[in-house]
N, CA, C and O atoms as a GROMACS GRO file, in nm:
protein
  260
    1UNK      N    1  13.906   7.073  14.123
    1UNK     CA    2  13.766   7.110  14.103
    1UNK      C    3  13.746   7.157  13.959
    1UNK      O    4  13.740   7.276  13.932
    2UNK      N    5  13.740   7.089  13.897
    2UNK     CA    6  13.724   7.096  13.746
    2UNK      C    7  13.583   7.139  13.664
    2UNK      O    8  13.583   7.188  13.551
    3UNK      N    9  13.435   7.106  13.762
    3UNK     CA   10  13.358   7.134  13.775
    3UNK      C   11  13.264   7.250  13.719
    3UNK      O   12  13.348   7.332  13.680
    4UNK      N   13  13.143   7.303  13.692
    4UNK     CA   14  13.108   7.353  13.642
    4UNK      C   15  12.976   7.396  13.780
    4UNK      O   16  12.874   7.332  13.803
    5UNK      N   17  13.024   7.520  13.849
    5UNK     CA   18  12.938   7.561  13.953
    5UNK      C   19  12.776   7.599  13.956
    5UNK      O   20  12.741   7.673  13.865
    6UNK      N   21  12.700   7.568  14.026
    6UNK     CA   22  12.570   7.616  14.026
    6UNK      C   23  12.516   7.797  13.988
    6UNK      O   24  12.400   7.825  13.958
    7UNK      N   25  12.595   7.868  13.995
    7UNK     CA   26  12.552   7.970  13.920
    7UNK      C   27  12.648   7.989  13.792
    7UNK      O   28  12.599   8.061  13.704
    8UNK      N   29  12.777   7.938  13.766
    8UNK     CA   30  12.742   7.965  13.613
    8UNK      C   31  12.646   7.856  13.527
    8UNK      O   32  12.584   7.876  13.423
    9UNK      N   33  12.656   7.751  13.597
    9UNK     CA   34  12.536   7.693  13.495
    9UNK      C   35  12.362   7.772  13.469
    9UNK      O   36  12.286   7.748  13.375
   10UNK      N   37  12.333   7.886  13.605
   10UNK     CA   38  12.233   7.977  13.598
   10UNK      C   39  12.256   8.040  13.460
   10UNK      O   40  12.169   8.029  13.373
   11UNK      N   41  12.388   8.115  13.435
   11UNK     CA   42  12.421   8.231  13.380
   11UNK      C   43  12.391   8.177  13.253
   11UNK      O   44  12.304   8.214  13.176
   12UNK      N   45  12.494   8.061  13.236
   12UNK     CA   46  12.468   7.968  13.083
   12UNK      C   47  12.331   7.979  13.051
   12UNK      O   48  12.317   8.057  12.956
   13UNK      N   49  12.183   7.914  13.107
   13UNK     CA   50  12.078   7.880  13.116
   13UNK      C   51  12.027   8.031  13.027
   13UNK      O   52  11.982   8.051  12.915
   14UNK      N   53  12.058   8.107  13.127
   14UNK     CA   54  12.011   8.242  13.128
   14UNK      C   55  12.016   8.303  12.999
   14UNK      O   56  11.919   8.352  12.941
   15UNK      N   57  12.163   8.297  12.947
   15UNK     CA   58  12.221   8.329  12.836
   15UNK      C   59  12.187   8.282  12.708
   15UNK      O   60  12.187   8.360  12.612
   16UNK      N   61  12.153   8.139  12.692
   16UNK     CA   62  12.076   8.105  12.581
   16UNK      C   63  11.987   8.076  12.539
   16UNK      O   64  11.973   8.034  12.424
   17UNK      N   65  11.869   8.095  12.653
   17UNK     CA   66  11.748   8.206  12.651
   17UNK      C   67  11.732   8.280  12.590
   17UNK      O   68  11.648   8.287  12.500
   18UNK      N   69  11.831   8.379  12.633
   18UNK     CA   70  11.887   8.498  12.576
   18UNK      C   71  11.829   8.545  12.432
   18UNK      O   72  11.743   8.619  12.385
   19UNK      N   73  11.957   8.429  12.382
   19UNK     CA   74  12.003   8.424  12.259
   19UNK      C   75  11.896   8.330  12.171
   19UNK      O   76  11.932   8.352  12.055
   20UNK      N   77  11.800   8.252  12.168
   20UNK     CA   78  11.697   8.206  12.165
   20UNK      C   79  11.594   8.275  12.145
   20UNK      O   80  11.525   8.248  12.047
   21UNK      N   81  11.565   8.358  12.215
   21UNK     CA   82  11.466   8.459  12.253
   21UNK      C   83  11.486   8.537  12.128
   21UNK      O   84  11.404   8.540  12.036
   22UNK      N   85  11.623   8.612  12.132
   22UNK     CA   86  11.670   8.706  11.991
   22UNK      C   87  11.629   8.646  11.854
   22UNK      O   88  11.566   8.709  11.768
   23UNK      N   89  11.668   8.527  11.844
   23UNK     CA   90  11.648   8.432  11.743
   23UNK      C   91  11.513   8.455  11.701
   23UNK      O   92  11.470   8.501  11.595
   24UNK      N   93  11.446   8.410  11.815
   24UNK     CA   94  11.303   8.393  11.761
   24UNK      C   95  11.219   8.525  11.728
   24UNK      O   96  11.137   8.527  11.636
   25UNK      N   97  11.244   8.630  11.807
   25UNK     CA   98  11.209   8.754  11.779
   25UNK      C   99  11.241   8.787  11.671
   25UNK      O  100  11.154   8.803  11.585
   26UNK      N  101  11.406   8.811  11.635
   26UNK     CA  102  11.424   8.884  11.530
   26UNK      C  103  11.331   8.810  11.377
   26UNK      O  104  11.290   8.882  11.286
   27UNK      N  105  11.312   8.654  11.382
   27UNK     CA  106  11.282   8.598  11.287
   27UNK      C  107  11.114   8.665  11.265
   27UNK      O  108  11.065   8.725  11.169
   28UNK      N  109  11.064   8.631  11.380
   28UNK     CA  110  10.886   8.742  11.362
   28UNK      C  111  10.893   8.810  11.330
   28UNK      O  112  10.842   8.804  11.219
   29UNK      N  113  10.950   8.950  11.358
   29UNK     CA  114  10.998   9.044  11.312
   29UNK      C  115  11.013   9.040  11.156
   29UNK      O  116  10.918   9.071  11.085
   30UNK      N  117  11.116   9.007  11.110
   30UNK     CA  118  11.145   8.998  10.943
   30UNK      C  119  10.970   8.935  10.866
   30UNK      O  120  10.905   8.988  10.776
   31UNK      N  121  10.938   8.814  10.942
   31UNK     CA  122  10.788   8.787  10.891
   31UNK      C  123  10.663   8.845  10.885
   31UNK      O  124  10.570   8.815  10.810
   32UNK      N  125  10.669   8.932  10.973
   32UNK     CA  126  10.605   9.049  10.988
   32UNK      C  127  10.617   9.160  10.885
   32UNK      O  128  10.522   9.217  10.831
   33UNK      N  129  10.757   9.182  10.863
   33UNK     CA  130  10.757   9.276  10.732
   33UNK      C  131  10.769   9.264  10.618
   33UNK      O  132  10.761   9.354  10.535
   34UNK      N  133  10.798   9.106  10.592
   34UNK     CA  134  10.721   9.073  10.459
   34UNK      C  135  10.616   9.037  10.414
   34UNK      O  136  10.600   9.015  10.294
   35UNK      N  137  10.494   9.020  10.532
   35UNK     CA  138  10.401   9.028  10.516
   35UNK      C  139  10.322   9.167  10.493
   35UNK      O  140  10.226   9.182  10.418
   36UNK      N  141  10.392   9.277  10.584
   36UNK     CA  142  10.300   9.401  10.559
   36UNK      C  143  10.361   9.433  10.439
   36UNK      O  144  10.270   9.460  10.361
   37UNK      N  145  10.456   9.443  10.391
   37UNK     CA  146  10.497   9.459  10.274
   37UNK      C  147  10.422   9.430  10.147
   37UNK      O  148  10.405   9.509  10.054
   38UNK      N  149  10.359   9.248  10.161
   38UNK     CA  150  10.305   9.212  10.025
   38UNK      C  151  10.152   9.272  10.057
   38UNK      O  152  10.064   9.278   9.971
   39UNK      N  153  10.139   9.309  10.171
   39UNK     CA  154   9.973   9.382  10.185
   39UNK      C  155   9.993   9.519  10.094
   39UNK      O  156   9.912   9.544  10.004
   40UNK      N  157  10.081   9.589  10.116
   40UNK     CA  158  10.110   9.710  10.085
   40UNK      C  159  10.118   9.675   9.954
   40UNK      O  160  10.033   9.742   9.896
   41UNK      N  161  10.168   9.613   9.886
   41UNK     CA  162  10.172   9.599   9.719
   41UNK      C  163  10.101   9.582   9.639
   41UNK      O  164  10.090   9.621   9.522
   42UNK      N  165  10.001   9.470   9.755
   42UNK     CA  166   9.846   9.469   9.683
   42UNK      C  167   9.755   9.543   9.671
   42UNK      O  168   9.664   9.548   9.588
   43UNK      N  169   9.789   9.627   9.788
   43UNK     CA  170   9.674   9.742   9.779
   43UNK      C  171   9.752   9.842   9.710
   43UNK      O  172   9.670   9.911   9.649
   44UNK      N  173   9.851   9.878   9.694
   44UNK     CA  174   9.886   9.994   9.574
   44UNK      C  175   9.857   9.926   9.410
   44UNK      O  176   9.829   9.986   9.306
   45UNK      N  177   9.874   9.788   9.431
   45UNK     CA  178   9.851   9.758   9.257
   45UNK      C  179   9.632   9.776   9.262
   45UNK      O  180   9.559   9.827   9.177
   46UNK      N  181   9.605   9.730   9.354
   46UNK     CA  182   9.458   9.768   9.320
   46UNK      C  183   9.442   9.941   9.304
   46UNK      O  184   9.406   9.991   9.198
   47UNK      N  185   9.461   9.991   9.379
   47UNK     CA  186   9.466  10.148   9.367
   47UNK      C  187   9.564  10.167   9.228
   47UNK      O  188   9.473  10.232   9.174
   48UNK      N  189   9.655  10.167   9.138
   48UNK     CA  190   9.690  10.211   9.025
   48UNK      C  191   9.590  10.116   8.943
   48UNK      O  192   9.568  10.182   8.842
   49UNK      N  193   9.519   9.996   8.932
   49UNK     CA  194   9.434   9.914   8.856
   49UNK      C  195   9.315  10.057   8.865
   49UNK      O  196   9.305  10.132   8.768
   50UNK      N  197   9.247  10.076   8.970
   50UNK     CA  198   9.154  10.197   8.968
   50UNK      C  199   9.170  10.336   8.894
   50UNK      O  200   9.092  10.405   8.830
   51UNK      N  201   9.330  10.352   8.936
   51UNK     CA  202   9.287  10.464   8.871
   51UNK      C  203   9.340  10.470   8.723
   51UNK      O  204   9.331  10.582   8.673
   52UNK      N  205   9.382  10.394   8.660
   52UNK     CA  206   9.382  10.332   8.504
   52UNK      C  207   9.275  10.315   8.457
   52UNK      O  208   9.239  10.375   8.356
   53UNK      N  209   9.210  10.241   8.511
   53UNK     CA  210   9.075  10.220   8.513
   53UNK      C  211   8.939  10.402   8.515
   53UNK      O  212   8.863  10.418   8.420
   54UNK      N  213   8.940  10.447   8.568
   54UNK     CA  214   8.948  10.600   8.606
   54UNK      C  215   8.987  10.684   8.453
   54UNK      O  216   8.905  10.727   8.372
   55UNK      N  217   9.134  10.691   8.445
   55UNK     CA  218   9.183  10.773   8.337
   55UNK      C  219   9.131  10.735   8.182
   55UNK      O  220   9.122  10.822   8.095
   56UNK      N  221   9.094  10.582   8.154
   56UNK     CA  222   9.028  10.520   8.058
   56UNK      C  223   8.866  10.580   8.032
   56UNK      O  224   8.813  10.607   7.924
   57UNK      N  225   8.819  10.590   8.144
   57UNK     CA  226   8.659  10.623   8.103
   57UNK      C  227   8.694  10.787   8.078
   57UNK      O  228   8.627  10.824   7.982
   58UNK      N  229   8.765  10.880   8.124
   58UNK     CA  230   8.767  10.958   8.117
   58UNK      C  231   8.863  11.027   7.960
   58UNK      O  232   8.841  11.142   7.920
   59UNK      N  233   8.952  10.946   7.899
   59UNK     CA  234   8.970  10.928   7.791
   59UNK      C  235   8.861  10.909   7.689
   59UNK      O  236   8.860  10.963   7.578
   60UNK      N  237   8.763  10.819   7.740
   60UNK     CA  238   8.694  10.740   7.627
   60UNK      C  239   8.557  10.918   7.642
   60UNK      O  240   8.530  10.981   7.539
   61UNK      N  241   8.496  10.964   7.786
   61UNK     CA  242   8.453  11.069   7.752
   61UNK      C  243   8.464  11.187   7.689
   61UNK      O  244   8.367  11.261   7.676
   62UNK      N  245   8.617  11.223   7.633
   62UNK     CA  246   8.662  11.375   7.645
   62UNK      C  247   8.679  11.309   7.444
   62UNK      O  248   8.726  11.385   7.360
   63UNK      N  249   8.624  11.137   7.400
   63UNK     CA  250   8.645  11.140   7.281
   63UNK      C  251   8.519  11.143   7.225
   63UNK      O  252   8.507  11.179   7.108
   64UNK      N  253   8.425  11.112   7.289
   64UNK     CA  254   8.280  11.124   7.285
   64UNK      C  255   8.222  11.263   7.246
   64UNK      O  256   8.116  11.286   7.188
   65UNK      N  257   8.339  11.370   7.304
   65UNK     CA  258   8.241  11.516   7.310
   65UNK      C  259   8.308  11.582   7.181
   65UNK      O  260   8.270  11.692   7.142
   0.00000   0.00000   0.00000
């Protein structure tokens, strides 16, 4: 009986699912945080653009007076 029985072929099935499943998760996962990541970068480079922007008028007033 050399064979390959009806429940380990379940277990197999089961198992690289499994491992499939991990695959695909872990990969969303990582895409997910390089996406919030480049959100996060953009909105800190607009916020330091502002407040450069900010420290300039306030330069250009304190040369005015």
């Amino acid at each position: 009986m050399g064979g390959i029985s009806g429940g380990d072929l379940i277990f197999l099935i089961v198992m690289l699912g499994m491992i499939v499943l991990f695959v695909v998760s872990f990969s969303l996962f990582i895409k997910r945080m390089v996406v919030t990541k480049s959100v996060q970068n953009r909105k800190s480079d607009e916020t330091n653009e502002k407040l450069d922007r900010i420290i300039t008028l306030l330069e250009e007033k304190q040369v005015q007076k």
